[in-house]
C-alpha positions, 0 to 999 in steps of 0.5 A: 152051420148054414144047413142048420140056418135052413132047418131052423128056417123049416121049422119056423114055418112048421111052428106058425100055428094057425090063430084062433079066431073068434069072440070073448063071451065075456066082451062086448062091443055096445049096449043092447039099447044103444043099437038101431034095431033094423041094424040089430035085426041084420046082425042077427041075420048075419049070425044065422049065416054065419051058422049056417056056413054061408059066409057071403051072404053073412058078409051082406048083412053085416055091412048092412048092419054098419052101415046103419050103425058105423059104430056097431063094433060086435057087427064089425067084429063079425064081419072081419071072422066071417072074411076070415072064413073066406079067407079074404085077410085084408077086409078082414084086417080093415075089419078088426081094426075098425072094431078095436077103434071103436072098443080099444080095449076089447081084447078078442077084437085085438087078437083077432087084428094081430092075427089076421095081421099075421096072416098077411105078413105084417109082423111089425102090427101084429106084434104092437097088437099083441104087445097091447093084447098082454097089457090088457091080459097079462095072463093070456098064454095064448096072448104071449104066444102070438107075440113071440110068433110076431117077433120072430118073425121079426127075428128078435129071438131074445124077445121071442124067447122071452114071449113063448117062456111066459106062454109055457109058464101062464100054461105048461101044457101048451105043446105049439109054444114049447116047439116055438120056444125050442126054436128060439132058442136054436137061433140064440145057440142056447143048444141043451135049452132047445133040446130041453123044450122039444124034449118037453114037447114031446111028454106031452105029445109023443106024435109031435114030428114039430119036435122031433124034427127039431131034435133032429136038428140038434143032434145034427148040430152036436154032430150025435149022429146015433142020435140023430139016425135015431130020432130020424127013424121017428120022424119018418114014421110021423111024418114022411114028408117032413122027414124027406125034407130033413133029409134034402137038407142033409145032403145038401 
């Protein structure tokens, strides 16, 4: 059993998508009129920056922008993407908080705060964030999806079993929530439910070695070992590195 907690332990780290960072066109943080215009001017300087990949300086003029309109949350907003691009999450988190200060309800500012919240391993926020972002949205698949990545990582599998089933209904196709999904269920020993999600996964993405590493681990589990040779067999052609992991763990 405890070479199966490492495998399931690999996988949760295989299955941490990366976020996807950005803005809802159909949001906005303030009105056109209510922004100072020199303010305006750096934000559209900022976002020129931003376009021309040159982050730091975008960083400059942002600031620039909040400092003369603290309010501003579309600048705000930016300026935690732009500190997201350079990698640099906790300005990035003071950022986006700010941001959802100022507009609670602006859902892009929310996923954005629990992604970047993620992205420093503070699980408890992140999953309040995305706990709020699926009431402002209930139909965000990508809003559930987080969740269940947050509350796993808290090791609450029965809620994140539950998060990842609603983001595979909300969008059936969505392949990263049917690996994370499968895992959940490992952890809860519901064995055929997880086979069946990585089994799904894989009609949908024949090269996803995330479940094939997962089936793996399955047929590991129900002692299949033809199965398992198998399945090994494709992983090693998709995935050499992962593969060599698997098999680490197997002669352990």
């Amino acid at each position: 059993m405890r070479k199966l907690y490492a495998l399931t332990a690999v996988l949760a780290l295989l299955c941490l998508a990366p976020a996807v960072w950005g803005e809802d066109a159909e949001e906005s943080g303030m009105q056109l009129q209510q922004i100072n215009m020199q303010a305006r001017l750096f934000f559209e300087k900022g976002l020129r920056l931003e376009r021309e990949l040159k982050f730091q300086d975008a960083v400059q003029a942002y600031e620039d922008a909040v400092r003369l309109q603290p309010d501003y949350a579309d600048a705000q907003l930016h300026l935690g993407l732009v500190y997201v691009r350079l990698e640099q999450y906790p300005p990035a988190v003071n950022a986006f908080r700010e941001t959802v200060r100022l507009q609670p309800s602006w859902v892009a500012a929310r996923e954005n705060l629990g992604a970047a919240l993620i992205k420093i391993k503070r699980w408890e926020e992140a999953r309040d964030q995305f706990q709020e972002v699926v009431r402002l949205r209930p139909d965000s698949a990508e809003g559930h999806y987080s969740l269940g990545l947050a509350y796993g990582r808290l090791k609450r599998d029965q809620e994140a079993m539950q998060a990842f089933l609603k983001a595979t209904q909300l969008q059936p196709d969505m392949v990263k929530a049917h690996d994370n999904l499968g895992l959940a269920y490992m952890n809860l020993a519901r064995w055929q439910d997880a086979a069946n999600s990585f089994k799904k996964a894989i009609s949908l993405k024949q090269d996803d070695a995330q479940a094939h590493f997962g089936l793996c681990a399955y047929y590991m589990q129900m002692g299949n070992k033809e199965a398992l040779d198998k399945e090994y067999q494709v992983l090693q052609k998709l995935d050499p590195k992962m593969a060599q992991k698997l098999k680490e763990m197997m002669q352990k």
